[in-house]
Steps between C-alpha positions, in 0.01 A plus 500: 500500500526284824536170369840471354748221292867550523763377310895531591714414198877505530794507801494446853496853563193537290295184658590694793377784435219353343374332848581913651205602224279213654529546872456901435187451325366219734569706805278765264212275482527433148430081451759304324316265220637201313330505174507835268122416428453609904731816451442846487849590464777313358845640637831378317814530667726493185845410412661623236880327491446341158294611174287186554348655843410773368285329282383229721399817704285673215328105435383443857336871537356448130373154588346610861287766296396192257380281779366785709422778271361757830874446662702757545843458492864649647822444411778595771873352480784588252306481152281783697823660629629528150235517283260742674226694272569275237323192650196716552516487056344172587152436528501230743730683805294750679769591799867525513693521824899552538719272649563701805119653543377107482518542899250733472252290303169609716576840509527480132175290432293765695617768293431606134802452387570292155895507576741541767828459403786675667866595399670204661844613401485761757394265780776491747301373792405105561170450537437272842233314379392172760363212419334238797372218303438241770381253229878459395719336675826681417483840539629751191646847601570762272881639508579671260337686143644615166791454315830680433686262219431577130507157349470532148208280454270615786204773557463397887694825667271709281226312649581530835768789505783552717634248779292589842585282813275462791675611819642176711274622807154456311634170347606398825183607671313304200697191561382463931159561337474220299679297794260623733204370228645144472695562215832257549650658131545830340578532120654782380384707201592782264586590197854497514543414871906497469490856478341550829642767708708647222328864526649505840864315429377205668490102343228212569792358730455791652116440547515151580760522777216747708232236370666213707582678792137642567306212335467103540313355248721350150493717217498466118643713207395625171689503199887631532756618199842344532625763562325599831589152657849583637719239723397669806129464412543133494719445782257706716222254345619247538548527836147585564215321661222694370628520131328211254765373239275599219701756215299643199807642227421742299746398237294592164759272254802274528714667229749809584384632132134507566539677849679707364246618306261446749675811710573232747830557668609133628700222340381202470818258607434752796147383592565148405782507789215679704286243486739218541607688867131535568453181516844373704401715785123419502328158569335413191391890366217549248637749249261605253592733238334710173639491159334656153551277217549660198611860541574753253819376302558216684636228242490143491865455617401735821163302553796175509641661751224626715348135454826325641571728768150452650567080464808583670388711790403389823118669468181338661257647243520727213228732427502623130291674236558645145632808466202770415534794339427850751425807357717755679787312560851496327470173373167552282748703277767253499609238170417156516154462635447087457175381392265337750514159390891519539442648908279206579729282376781622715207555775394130522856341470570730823178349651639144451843558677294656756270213539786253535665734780204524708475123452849463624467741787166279614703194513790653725265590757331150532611348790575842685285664747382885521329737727150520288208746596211347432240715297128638595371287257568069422516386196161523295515132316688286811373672805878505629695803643707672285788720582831698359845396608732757564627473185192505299392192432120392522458229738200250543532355853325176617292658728153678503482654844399816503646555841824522292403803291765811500644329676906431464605121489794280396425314216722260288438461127418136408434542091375630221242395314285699205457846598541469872766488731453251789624559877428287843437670806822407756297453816813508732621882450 
């Protein structure tokens, strides 16, 4: 089984530890194919956070066996974590991995072994996985693993057990690694990163203080819970040179009734003040945010609500998806499961407020310029250099000299047009 096809569904963490799977196996000798008709092995790297995953999962391992009927194929992520002998009921998975023994994939493959799945509830270790993917040109480092929140609706901390936090030294060490590679960005990763350092009484203030005084190059965050981005957090960002003005909010709904139910323990007048403060003390801030649409009791009068608090708030983008039933979780067993038609509903009218707040957010930034890293790669249909702002915008720049690549440069937006964001070059920087 040398030739291989890999698939990453799901979070950052996941695509992250997806492209961990990859370099192990390549440093193994095993050859990484593009088509499943070239594979001996199809490996998925599963998610699991809604009931439609899981099935998405089971469809891509079924249709690899269709189109390659000699493939063997493992499953690894959280439908592996949680499911374990039960996926080997199915006739087209031949291998199951756990979430934590992923990072052992060629060990596994040589063995015998059908299944490897440990007891990650009793994992109070992190596991300092490295990845050095010099085809990138932002860097993604690992922080932080597991969950400790019981949120009504979610399987995840059964999937990935308790919080585990890498100590500052290795992610500090990590960091002058991928400097020392030509890396100008780090992004961090985890599950819940806001709980970092908790198992030792420590915050991710805490972690990010000894980040700037031992490293140099900017920095970017995963996704935070309101309640984990105190005053002092902010003022210390927002201070910062290295820090990129780029929030992900793990907010989940917009009405005080449905978090409630959620097990979420925030307000959301609360948040909505967050936000507002968030961006007062930063120059023009991407805040990005999740919400389900359509939970478990959640009426039309509180879907009102949710719908004009969003249109209200001062979000960039709003990432949302239907609420899906989990098995294992409180809120399988709770009243008022909506139908599916209803949850799209809600789901696309969420999509179109955040459509017209991206929108909005483009058009403040025309006319302003940015500190852009261009990427390894221009754009496929133009030819011209692409890069990311610092607060996460996608910038086409007038240029295509490759001289310029990861590289950082000042750009200043000029328009929008299509799909594309359009930048010039300022020559005298």
């Amino acid at each position: 089984m040398k030739n291989y096809f890999l698939k990453s569904m799901g979070c950052k963490s996941n695509q992250f530890e997806g492209a961990v799977i990859e370099e192990k196996l390549t440093n193994a000798g095993y050859n990484k194919v593009d088509k499943i008709e070239n594979a001996d092995l199809y490996i998925l790297n599963s998610c699991s956070v809604t009931h439609k995953s899981d099935n998405e999962a089971l469809y891509i391992l079924r249709n690899a066996k269709h189109i390659n009927p000699s493939i063997k194929t493992l499953i690894t992520g959280c439908i592996a974590q949680t499911e374990k002998e039960n996926l080997l009921e199915n006739d087209f998975i031949d291998f199951v991995l756990g979430n934590n023994e992923k990072f052992d994939i060629v060990k596994f493959l040589s063995s015998n072994k059908k299944i490897n799945v440990g007891d990650i509830m009793n994992l109070s270790e992190f596991n300092e996985v490295t990845l050095c993917d010099t085809i990138k040109t932002r860097a993604s480092l690992k922080i932080q693993d597991g969950c400790d929140n019981r949120c009504s609706y979610c399987i995840i901390p059964f999937a990935r057990g308790k919080s585990r936090s890498a100590n500052s030294k290795f992610i500090i060490d990590q960091i002058n690694f991928f400097e020392e590679h030509g890396f100008k960005e780090v992004i961090f990763t985890g599950i819940h990163i806001g709980q970092w350092g908790k198992e030792w009484g420590k915050t991710i203030l805490d972690l990010l203080k000894e980040v700037e005084n031992n490293t140099k190059i900017r920095y970017r965050l995963g996704s935070l819970n309101p309640l984990e981005i105190t005053d002092e957090l902010l003022n210390f960002l927002s201070k910062s040179e290295q820090f990129c003005p780029h929030f992900h909010l793990s907010l989940q709904s917009a009405c005080n009734k449905t978090l409630e139910r959620m097990n979420r323990f925030y307000k959301v007048e609360d948040y909505l003040e967050q936000i507002e403060k968030i961006n007062s003390m930063f120059k023009l801030p991407f805040l990005g945010s999740d919400i389900i649409a359509g939970f478990v009791g959640e009426t039309e009068e509180d879907f009102k609500i949710t719908l004009e608090n969003l249109k209200k708030s001062g979000l960039t983008a709003i990432h949302t998806f239907p609420y899906s039933i989990r098995k294992g979780t409180q809120a399988e067993n709770m009243n008022g499961h909506l139908s599916d038609k209803i949850k799209e509903e809600r789901a696309n009218l969420i999509k179109q407020i955040s459509s017209q707040k991206t929108k909005e957010f483009i058009e403040k930034n025309i006319g302003t310029q940015h500190s852009v890293i261009i990427e390894k790669h221009p754009d496929k249909k133009t030819g011209f250099l692409k890069g990311m702002t610092e607060n996460y915008l996608t910038v086409l720049i007038n240029s295509k000299d490759k001289n310029l690549i990861n590289t950082t440069q000042n750009i200043t937006i000029t328009k929008a047009e299509e799909n594309h964001i359009l930048g010039n070059l300022n020559i005298n920087q």
